[in-house]
Structures are given as structure tokens and as C-alpha cells.
C-alpha positions, 0 to 999 in steps of 0.5 A: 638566451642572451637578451640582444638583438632579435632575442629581446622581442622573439627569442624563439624566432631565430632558433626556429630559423636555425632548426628549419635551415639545419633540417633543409641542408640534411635533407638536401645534403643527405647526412644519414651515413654521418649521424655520429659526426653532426651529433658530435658537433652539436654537442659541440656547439652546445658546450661553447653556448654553455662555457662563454655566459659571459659572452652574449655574442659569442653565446647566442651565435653558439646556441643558433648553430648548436640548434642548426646541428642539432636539426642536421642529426635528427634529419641525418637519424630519421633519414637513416630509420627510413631506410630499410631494404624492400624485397624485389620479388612477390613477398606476403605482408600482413599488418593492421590497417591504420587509417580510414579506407578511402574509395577512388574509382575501383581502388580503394586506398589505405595505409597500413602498419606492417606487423612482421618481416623487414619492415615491420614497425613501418608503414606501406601504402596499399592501392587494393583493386576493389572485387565488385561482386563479392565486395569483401574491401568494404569489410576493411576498416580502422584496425583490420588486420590484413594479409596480402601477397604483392610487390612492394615497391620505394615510394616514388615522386610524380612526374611535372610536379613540385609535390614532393611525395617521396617525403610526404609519405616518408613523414607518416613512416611509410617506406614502401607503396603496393598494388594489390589485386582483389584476389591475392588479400584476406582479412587476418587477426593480427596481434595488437601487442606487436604495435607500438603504444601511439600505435595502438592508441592512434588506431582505437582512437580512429576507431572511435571516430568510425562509431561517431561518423556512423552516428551522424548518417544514423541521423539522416546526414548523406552524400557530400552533406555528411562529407563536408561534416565529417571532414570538418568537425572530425577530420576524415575526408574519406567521403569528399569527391573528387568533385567536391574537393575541387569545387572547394579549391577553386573557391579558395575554400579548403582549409575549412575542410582540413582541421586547422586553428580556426576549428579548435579555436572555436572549440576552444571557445565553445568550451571556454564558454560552457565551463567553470568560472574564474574562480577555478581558472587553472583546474578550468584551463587543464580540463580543456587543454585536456578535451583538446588533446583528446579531441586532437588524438580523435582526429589523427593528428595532422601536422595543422592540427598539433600545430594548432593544440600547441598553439592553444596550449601557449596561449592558455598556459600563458593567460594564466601566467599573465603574459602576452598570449598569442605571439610569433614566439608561440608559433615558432615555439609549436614549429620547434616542438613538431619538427624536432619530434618529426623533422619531416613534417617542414616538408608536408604541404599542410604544415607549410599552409598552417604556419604561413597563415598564422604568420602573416597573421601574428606579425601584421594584423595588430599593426593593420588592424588600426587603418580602421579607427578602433574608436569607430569599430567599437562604435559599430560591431558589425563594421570591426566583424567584417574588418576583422574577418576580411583582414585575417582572410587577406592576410592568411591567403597573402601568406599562403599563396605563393604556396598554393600557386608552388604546389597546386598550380591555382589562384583562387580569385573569390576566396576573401568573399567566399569567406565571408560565408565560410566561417559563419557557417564553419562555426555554426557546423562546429558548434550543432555537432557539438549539439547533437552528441550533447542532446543525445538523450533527447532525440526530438532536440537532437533531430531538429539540430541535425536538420538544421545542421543538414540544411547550413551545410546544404546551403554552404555546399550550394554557395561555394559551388555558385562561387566557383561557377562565376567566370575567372573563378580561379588562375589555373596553370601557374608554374612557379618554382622554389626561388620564386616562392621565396621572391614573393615572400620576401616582395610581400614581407615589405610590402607588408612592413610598409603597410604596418608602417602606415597602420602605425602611423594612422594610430599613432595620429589618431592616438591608439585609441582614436 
């Protein structure tokens, strides 16, 4: 790519900028019935980038639009993929249950892979009406298979919401929604082979997760405690109450439970730290970029999560080169490579949060960082962990609440101190589950780490509920649209430039070092 402009320092920037426009006008555009004409243009555009080297501009305006075009046909065939005709009248499906089973008041909700007729190789969202006598739902797990006879219906958006659910659920395959009643299911045996290979893998990884869950309520974890663990350290939420979730978001503090670049960062870390020397640097980097693709898969694979594996693999692939580890050209790098291998996944609420976060703290934290003297936080550790920790949580909730305020209608007013007991104990959980799958064959050691894991997550549980009990805990009922986002980030993108500029300034009167 031609070395001029913004291509010298991100490269990868403004092709990242073209592949999200390309995919928001074939979103708004809708190009499914003309997938051969964008293909063609892409190609197109991709032979001028190739024929005029010569020509830095002509070639760089080329390569932005061939990505444009490129992001325009993925969006144009993914859309095409989804449409499939659903049958108006009571049909009978079967199909293997892919995610945890989750129980909100006598419905229990889960996904499933559809294994035959029209839409098999989809998934449908089921609601299943709970039979409380009998209670044959709790049998449903990861990998059940499953046949039942209901309508199905499209997906449809709720009402006086800014969530666009129809593209939620279009970004996991899921092209239809059901309700159930208790008596119209029964538990089949379905044919595995007619999965697809991630398919399959995905659902014997999940499985693996539900053996691991039950180890923790085996060593006494219960109630939300087990909740808050089991969604932190392995990523199911199925356990959270409703209660318990809206404590969290009043307090600013949901992120910790959705598995993001802080939870493998601090994995990463951990295993940084209990593996081989430097002598063995790149054999050492290739076994824990492969414990956190394991890990990675373990979990389910949520858009922050691969964003996060991404980021870590840069960021370990790039040490071992030499170059600058953790740049905006590594997160724009991992938002090419999840939105070309899902061009729906820009519009999942969680990717959105993620790459916001990480942004706004890539591009401002090393300039902000100096307003304090680095001479004078390496003089005293406690002040540069308590700057450092306060500045990324400033920054990433800086980056994330226009979004939050867009999709949630809520601002958490306590959030930055809520963090200050949030991480600490996110890394304690983290590391103590660790613990008990490696103390495994010493059952005292392993106990006394799972009381005292039971008791930090008591207190956390305690605390973010105190947090959320003090008066204006949170701005509830905002109602903001989509140019009001894209206002405030601009608003807060100078705002933010002007504080670098000064950060800059501090240092540059003081000397980097002063």
C-alpha cells in the first residue's frame, strides 16, 4: 500500500474505514439481487490498484474503493445466504440445540441448528414453554437433539427500540424464531454428520464448558456467586438474573461479565508468566497463542472475544518481530478480518462496545498518560496503578457511551469508581479459576482456593449492589439517535485531541522522561 498520507502511521485505518462503509450502504442499500455486478466492480477496482504501482494516488484511492466494493458483495451474498422461504403453516423441525439453555420465567430459550427441510444448515431461535410437572426442559443441554412441531416465523425488531434484533440474530445464521408448547417437543437422536465441521466443534466445545460449569457448583459455588464466575472466567451468562445483570449495568460494570480483552489479557499474562524462558520465545508464543484459541473456542466465540485473540495474536506475532506491539493498525487489522469473515458482526451491540473501547484507548492513552510525570509514577507504584487504571477506565467508557446511551437508554454515574474494585477482583477470579482446575489432584489446596474465590466474588457481588443503591446511581431514560452518536464522537474525538495536544505539550516541557 503507497507510503503517503495516513498510510505512512495506519495503513490499515482507512482500508478498515472503507470496508465498514462498504458494508453499512449494502446493509442500507440492500444489494442481495446484485452480488455478480459489485463482485465484478470489485475486481474492477482491484486491477486499477494492480496496473497504476506508479501512481501512489491513483493507487491508493483504488485499493479504498476495491475495499469498499469488496465489503459491498460479502454484505450483498450474506444477505442473499439468509433468505430462505419459511413455511407459513404448523411444520415439525428437528435440529441439534447449540447453545446453553437459558430459563426466564416459564420459557426456556435456546438456539438451534436445524438439521433438515428448508432450513437446514440454519439456525431458529426457539422460546419453549417450560412443562413444570414433568420438568423434561431441564433434560435439554448443548448437543441435544430435538424435535418439535410449531410455526415458525422472520425475525422481527421490537418496538421503540434502537436494537436492531433482526441483524442480531441474522449475525449468529439464525433466520427464524419459534414458540413451542411443552407438549408439541420430544428429545431425538440426530445425525452429527449432518453438521458442519465448526458446527460440530463449536457444539462439543460448549459441551466441555457444561462439564467444567458443573465442576465449579461440585466445589460449593451457588446462586449468582456461581453466576458471576461461570460468566467471567468461561463465558456463559445463562445463570445471571435479571436482577443481577441490571445491578451490573446500573454500575457501569457489565463488561466484566461478557468475556473481553481484559479477561485474555490477563490470561495471557498468567500464561506468559508460568511458561518457558526467552530462550524458547517463539515455541513459547505458539503454545499460548494456541491455549487462547483453545480458550477462545471454549468459550463460544463471541465478536469481543475474537476480536481480543486477534489482538493478542498481533500483539505476540509482532514482539517476536520486533515491531510496535499494540497499535490502532492491530485493531483495525482484527475488524478486517472479523467483518470480512462475518460482514454482520459491525452491527452486533458487543463488537460495537469492544472496538470503541480499545479505540479510544490505543489512540489517547500514551499522549494522556504524561499529564502525570512518568518520572514521579515510577517513583511511586501505587500512584501510576491508580492513573493508569482510572485513565483506561475514563477512556474506554468515554468511548463506549455514546453507545451505551444509543442502544440502553442509561448512564452509569459511578462506573470509573466501581472499576477501581472491578479489575482487581476480575484478575483475582480469573486467576483462582485457574487454580482450581490446576490444583485438581490436591483437593485440600483446591477447596481453600475455591472458598476464597466464593468469598472475592461475594464481596464483588455486595459492592456493585451498594454501588448501584446510592442516589443517581445512573441517567436512565435517555433517547438519543444515530446522528447524535456519531455528534458526540466526533465532539469527543476533539476534545480528546486537544487533551493529547496538552499531554504532549506537558511532556515535551518536562522531557519524555520528566
Amino acid at each position: 500500500m503507497p507510503n503517503i498520507g495516513l498510510f505512512r502511521l495506519y495503513p490499515l485505518v482507512p482500508l478498515c474505514a472503507s470496508v465498514l462503509c462498504g458494508i453499512v450502504f449494502s446493509r442500507a442499500v440492500g444489494l442481495a439481487e446484485h452480488v455478480d455486478v459489485a463482485a465484478g466492480t470489485f475486481l474492477a477496482f482491484f486491477a486499477i490498484a494492480f496496473l497504476f504501482g506508479r501512481m501512489p494516488r491513483t493507487q491508493t484511492v483504488a485499493i479504498l474503493l476495491a475495499g469498499f466494493m469488496f465489503a459491498v458483495t460479502l454484505m450483498a451474498y450474506q444477505e442473499r445466504t439468509l433468505r430462505v422461504d419459511i413455511p407459513y403453516e404448523e411444520t415439525v423441525t428437528e435440529g441439534v440445540v447449540a447453545d446453553e439453555p437459558v430459563e426466564r420465567g416459564r420459557i426456556v430459550r435456546f438456539d438451534m441448528i436445524v438439521t433438515s427441510g428448508a432450513l437446514s444448515g440454519h439456525s431458529v431461535r426457539v422460546a419453549l414453554l417450560k412443562d413444570t410437572v414433568e420438568r423434561r426442559y431441564a433434560s435439554i443441554r448443548v448437543g441435544s437433539g430435538i424435535s418439535f412441531r410449531s410455526r415458525l416465523e422472520p425475525p422481527a425488531n421490537f418496538m421503540e427500540s434502537n436494537f436492531d434484533y433482526v441483524t442480531y440474530l441474522h449475525s449468529r445464521d439464525i433466520v427464524a424464531t419459534t414458540f413451542v408448547y411443552f407438549r408439541n417437543w420430544s428429545a431425538v437422536k440426530v445425525d452429527s454428520e449432518s453438521l458442519g465441521f465448526f458446527q460440530r466443534a463449536r457444539i462439543g466445545a460448549l459441551s466441555l464448558r457444561r462439564e467444567l460449569l458443573s465442576h465449579y457448583r461440585s466445589l460449593g459455588l451457588e446462586g449468582q456467586d456461581f453466576a458471576v464466575v461461570a460468566a467471567m472466567t468461561l463465558g456463559d451468562k445463562s445463570a445471571l438474573s435479571s436482577a443481577t445483570r441490571d445491578v451490573y449495568s446500573v454500575t457501569g460494570a457489565s463488561h466484566i461479565l461478557a468475556l473481553s480483552g481484559m479477561h485474555l489479557g490477563i490470561i495471557y499474562a498468567l500464561l506468559s508468566f508460568l511458561s518457558l524462558g526467552r530462550r524458547y520465545s517463539t515455541f513459547r508464543e505458539c503454545l499460548l497463542l494456541i491455549a487462547i484459541w483453545a480458550y477462545v473456542i471454549l468459550v463460544g466465540m463471541s465478536p469481543s472475544v475474537l476480536r481480543s485473540a486477534l489482538m493478542i495474536s498481533v500483539y505476540s506475532i509482532a514482539g517476536l518481530t520486533g515491531r510496535s506491539r499494540m497499535s490502532v493498525n492491530a485493531l483495525a487489522f482484527a475488524a478486517i478480518v472479523l467483518l470480512v469473515s462475518n460482514p454482520l458482526v459491525l452491527f452486533d451491540i458487543g463488537f460495537q462496545l469492544s472496538f470503541a473501547a480499545v479505540a479510544f484507548i490505543l489512540v489517547f492513552q500514551p499522549a494522556l498518560g504524561g499529564i502525570i510525570s512518568y518520572k514521579f509514577q515510577q517513583r511511586h507504584p501505587f500512584v501510576r496503578w491508580a492513573w493508569q487504571l482510572f485513565l483506561v477506565s475514563m477512556l474506554a467508557q468515554a468511548g463506549t457511551m455514546p453507545l451505551v446511551a444509543y442502544y440502553f437508554g442509561r448512564l452509569p454515574v459511578y462506573s470509573l469508581l466501581a472499576n477501581f474494585v472491578v479489575i482487581p477482583a476480575a484478575t483475582f477470579i480469573l486467576y483462582s479459576a485457574v487454580a482450581l482446575f490446576a490444583f485438581a489432584l490436591v483437593p485440600a489446596v483446591q477447596h481453600f482456593v475455591a472458598v476464597a474465590l466464593s468469598f472475592v466474588v461475594n464481596i464483588l457481588n455486595s459492592v456493585q449492589s451498594f454501588v448501584a443503591s446510592l442516589p443517581c446511581a445512573s441517567v436512565d431514560g435517555l433517547s438519543i439517535n444515530a446522528m447524535q452518536v456519531v455528534l458526540f464522537y466526533v465532539i469527543m474525538v476533539c476534545f480528546g485531541c486537544l487533551l493529547s495536544l496538552y499531554g504532549r505539550r506537558l511532556q515535551s516541557a518536562r522531557g519524555w522522561g520528566g
